[in-house]
C-alpha positions in Angstrom: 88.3 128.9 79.7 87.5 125.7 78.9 84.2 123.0 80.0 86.5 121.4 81.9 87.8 124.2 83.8 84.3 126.0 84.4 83.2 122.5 86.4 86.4 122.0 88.3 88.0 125.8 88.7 87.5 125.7 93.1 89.7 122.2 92.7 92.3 123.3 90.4 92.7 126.7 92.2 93.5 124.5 95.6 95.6 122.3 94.1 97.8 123.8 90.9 100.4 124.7 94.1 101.3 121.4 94.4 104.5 120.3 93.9 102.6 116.8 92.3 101.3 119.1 90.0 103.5 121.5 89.2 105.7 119.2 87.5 103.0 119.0 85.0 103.3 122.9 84.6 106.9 122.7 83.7 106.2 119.8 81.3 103.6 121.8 79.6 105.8 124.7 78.7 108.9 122.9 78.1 107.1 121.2 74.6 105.6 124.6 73.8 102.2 123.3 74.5 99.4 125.7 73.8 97.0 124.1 76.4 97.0 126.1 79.7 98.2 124.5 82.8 94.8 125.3 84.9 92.9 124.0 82.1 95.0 120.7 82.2 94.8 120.1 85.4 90.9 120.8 85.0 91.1 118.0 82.0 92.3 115.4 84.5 89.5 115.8 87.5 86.8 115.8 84.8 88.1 112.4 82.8 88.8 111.3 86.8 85.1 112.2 87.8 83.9 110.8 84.4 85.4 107.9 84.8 84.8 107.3 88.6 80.8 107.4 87.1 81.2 105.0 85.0 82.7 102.4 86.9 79.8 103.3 89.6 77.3 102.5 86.7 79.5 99.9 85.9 79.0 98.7 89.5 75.0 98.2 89.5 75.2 96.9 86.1 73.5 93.2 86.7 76.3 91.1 85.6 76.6 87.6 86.5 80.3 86.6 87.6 81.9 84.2 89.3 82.3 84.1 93.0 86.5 84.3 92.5 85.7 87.3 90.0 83.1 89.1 92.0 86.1 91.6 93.9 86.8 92.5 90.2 83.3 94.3 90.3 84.0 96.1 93.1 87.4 97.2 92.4 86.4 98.7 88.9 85.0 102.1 90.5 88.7 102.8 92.2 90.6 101.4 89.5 89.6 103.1 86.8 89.9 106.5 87.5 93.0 105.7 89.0 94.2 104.4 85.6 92.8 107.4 84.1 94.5 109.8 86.2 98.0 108.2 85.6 97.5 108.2 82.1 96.9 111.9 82.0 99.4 112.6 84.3 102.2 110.6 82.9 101.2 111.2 79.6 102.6 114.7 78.9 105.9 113.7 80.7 105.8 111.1 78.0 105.4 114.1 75.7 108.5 116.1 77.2 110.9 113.0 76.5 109.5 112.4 73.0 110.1 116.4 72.6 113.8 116.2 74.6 114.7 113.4 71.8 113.3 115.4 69.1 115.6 118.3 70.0 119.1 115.8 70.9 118.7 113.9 67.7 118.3 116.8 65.5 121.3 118.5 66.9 124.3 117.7 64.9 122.1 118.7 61.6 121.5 122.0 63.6 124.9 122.8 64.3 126.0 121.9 60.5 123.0 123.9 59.0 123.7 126.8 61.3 127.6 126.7 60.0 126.9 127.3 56.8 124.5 130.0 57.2 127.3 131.8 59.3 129.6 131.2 56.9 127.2 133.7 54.3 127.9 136.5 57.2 124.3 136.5 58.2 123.1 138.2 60.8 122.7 135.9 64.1 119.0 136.5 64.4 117.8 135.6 60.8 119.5 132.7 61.6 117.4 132.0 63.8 113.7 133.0 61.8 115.6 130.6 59.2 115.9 127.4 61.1 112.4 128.7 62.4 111.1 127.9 58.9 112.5 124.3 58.7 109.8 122.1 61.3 109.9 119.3 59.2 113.6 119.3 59.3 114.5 119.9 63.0 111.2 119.6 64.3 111.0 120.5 67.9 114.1 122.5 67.5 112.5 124.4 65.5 109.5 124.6 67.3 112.5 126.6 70.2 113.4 129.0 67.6 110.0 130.3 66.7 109.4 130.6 70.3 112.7 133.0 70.7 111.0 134.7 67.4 108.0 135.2 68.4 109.0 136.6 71.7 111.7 139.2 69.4 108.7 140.4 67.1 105.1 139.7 69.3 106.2 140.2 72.7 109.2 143.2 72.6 111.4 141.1 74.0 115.3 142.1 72.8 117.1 138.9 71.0 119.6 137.8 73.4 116.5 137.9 76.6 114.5 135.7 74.1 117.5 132.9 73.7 117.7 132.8 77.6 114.2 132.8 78.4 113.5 129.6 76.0 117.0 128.2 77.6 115.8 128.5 80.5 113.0 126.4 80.1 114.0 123.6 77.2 113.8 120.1 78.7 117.1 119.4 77.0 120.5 120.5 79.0 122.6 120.4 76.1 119.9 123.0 74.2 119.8 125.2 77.0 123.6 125.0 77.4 124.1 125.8 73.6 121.4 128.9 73.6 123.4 130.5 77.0 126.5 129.8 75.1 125.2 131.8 71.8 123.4 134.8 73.5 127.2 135.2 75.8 128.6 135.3 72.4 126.3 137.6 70.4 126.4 139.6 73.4 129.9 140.2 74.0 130.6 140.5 70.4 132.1 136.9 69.6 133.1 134.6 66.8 129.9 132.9 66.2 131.0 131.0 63.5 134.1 129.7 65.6 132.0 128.4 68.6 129.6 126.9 66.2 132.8 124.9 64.4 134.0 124.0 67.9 130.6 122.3 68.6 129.9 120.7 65.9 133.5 119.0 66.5 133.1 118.2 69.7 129.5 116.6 69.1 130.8 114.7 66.2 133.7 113.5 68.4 131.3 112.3 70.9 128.7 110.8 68.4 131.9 108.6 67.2 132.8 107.7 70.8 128.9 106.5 71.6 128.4 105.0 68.3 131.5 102.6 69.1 130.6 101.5 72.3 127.1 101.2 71.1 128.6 98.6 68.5 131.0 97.0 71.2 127.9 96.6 73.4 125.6 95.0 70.1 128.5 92.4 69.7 128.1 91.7 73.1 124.1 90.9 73.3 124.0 89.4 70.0 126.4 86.7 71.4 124.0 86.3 74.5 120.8 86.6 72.1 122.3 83.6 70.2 123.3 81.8 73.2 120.0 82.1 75.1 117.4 82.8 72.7 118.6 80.4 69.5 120.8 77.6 71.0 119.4 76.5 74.2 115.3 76.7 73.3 116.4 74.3 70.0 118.3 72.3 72.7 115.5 72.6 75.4 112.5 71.6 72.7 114.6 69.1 71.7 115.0 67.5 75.3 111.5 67.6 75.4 110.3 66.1 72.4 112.6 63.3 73.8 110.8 63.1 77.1 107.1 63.1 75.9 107.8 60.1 74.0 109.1 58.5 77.1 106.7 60.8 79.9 104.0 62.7 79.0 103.8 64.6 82.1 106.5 66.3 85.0 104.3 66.6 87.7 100.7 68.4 87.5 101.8 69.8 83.6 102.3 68.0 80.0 105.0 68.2 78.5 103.1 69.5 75.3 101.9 72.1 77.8 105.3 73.2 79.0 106.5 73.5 74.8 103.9 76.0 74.5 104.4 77.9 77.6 108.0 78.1 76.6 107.0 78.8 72.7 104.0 80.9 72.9 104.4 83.4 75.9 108.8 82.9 77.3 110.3 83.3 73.6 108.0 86.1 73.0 109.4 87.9 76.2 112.9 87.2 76.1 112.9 88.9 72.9 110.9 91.5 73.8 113.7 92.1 76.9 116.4 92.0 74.0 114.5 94.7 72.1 114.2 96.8 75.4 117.9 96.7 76.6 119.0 97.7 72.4 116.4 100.3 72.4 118.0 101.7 75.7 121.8 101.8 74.6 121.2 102.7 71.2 122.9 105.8 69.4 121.0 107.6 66.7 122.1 108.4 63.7 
């Protein structure tokens, strides 16, 4: 086991039970990940305890603030491992939905590749160590078959166990629904290369449907982009250029001021918002 795990073993023994944590355990072996849930957990109390010291050190560390910023001091020791532990903890959840998009948006490829092997009357499970092969390609999908392979031919397990045991526990519904769906078939002596045909029209069909309403949708926002984020700042600088040379100030703030508040830091985040709400509906290719 690891350093990490020799210091904190009596904590992570109390606590990998947890339903807080075992969320983490599911992560881990959803994206295949070779580091050990105990010694994750262990990772996360010794970066905590690490950096709970350092923000104690931090705290007798003669520093000269002002009297508005001395609560910043005193915070530092609780916030910071605080912001360490929710970076460690969120992080591999980050991890999962970068692996769950990895596995969706190499799927139609998949299907197509897996077509044509059929097509050559190979067997079902060389079709499998095949795609195994191609990481670059698929990527984490590939990263699933190696895991049914290496169960087949390190662990004894038979084929159609290994497809329902990395179902089972993919992050993605639609891979675990396809895997089920090919070890019923192989199983019970189905058309392979019918249900693969089937699928690949059906996800095309839906690709088409999502790719139009992801286009219907960009027509829409690119209308409000223009409208909110080209028309009216031109108008609104324009008002205020106006109004300087008449007022230089509304209230306790310049009018200079307010131009750069508006150009320097609301611009910036309204198209930052537009990038967000596009990144969120959009359909990949």
């Amino acid at each position: 086991m690891s350093f990490e795990y020799q210091l904190f073993s009596w904590l992570v023994e109390r606590t990998k039970k947890f339903p807080f944590f075992l969320r983490i355990r599911k992560a881990l072996i959803a994206t295949r990940s070779k580091t050990l849930y105990s010694v994750y957990l262990a990772r996360i109390f010794f970066f905590v305890f690490l950096s709970l010291i350092i923000g104690i050190i931090f705290l007798f560390i003669p520093i000269s603030l002002p009297d508005n910023l001395l609560i910043i001091k005193f915070l530092f020791p609780i916030v910071l491992p605080i912001i360490t532990f929710l970076t460690f903890y969120f992080n591999i959840f980050q991890k999962e939905s970068s692996y769950k998009f990895q596995i969706e948006s190499n799927f139609i490829p998949l299907v197509s590749h897996m077509i044509s092997l059929a097509e050559s009357n190979i067997n079902p499970y060389l079709i499998f160590k095949i795609i195994s092969k191609f990481e670059d390609e698929y990527g984490a999908i590939s990263k699933e078959f190696k895991e049914i392979i290496t169960r087949v031919e390190v662990y004894g397990e038979d084929f159609i166990s290994a497809i329902r045991r990395v179902a089972s526990t993919s992050c993605s519904l639609l891979f675990q629904k396809f895997l089920n769906n090919i070890a019923s078939i192989i199983e019970s002596g189905g058309d392979l290369k019918n249900y693969l045909k089937v699928t690949y029209d059906y996800l095309m069909f839906d690709w088409k449907i999502k790719r139009e309403d992801f286009l219907q949708k960009l027509g829409t926002i690119s209308e409000i982009y223009v409208g909110l984020v080209i028309s009216a700042p031109l108008l609104l600088v324009s008002i205020i250029v106006v109004m300087a040379a008449i007022q230089a100030n509304i209230g306790f703030i310049s009018l200079m001021d307010l131009l750069k508040i508006f150009s320097y830091i609301i611009l910036p985040f309204l198209n930052i918002i537009f990038l967000m709400i596009i990144k969120t509906i959009e359909v990949e290719i």
